[in-house]
C-alpha positions in Angstrom: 131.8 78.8 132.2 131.7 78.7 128.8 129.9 75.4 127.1 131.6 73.5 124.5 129.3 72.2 121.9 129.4 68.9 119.9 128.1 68.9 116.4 127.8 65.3 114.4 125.7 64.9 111.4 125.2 61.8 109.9 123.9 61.7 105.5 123.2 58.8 103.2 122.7 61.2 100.1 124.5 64.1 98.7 125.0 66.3 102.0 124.0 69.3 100.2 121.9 69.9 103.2 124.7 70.0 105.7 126.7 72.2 103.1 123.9 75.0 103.4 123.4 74.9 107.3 127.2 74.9 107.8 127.2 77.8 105.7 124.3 79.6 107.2 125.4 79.2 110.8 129.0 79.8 110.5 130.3 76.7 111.5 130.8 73.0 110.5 130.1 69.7 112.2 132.7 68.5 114.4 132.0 65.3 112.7 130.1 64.7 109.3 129.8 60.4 109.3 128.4 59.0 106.1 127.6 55.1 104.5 128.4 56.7 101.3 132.0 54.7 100.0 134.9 56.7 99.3 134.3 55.2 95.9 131.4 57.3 95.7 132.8 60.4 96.7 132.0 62.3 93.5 128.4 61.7 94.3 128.9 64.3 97.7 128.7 67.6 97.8 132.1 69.3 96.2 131.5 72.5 98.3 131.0 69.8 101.6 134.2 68.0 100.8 136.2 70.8 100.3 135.4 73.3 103.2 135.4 70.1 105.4 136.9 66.7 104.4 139.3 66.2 107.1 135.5 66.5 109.3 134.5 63.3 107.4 133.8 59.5 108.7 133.3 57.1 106.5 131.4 54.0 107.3 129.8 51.2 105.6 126.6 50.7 104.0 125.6 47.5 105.5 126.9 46.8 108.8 129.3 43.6 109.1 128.3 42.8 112.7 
C-alpha cells in the first residue's frame, strides 16, 4: 500500500526558504499557510508565489479569538 504524505509549511517572512526545499526535493507543500497579508504579498517570495499560489493560506497576524 502505497502512503500518501501531507506536506504543510507555515512562514512569517519571505518564504524563500520553502522556495529552495520545494525546489530541491521536487515537490511543494500541499499547504504553504502564512500571517503575512495579501497586502504584503510583494514582500514573499516571487518564485514561491508563482510555482505555488493556489498552495497558499492566508491568515492573520494577530488572532481575533
Amino acid at each position: 500500500m502505497k502512503k500518501t504524505v501531507i506536506w504543510k509549511t507555515f512562514f512569517s517572512q519571505s518564504g524563500s526558504e520553502i522556495y529552495e526545499i520545494s525546489k530541491l526535493s521536487g515537490r511543494f507543500p500541499n499547504a504553504i499557510i502564512t500571517n503575512k497579508s495579501i497586502e504584503k504579498i510583494e514582500k514573499i517570495n516571487p518564485k514561491l508565489l508563482e510555482e505555488a499560489y493556489s498552495r497558499f493560506i492566508f491568515i492573520p497576524a494577530k488572532p481575533t479569538i
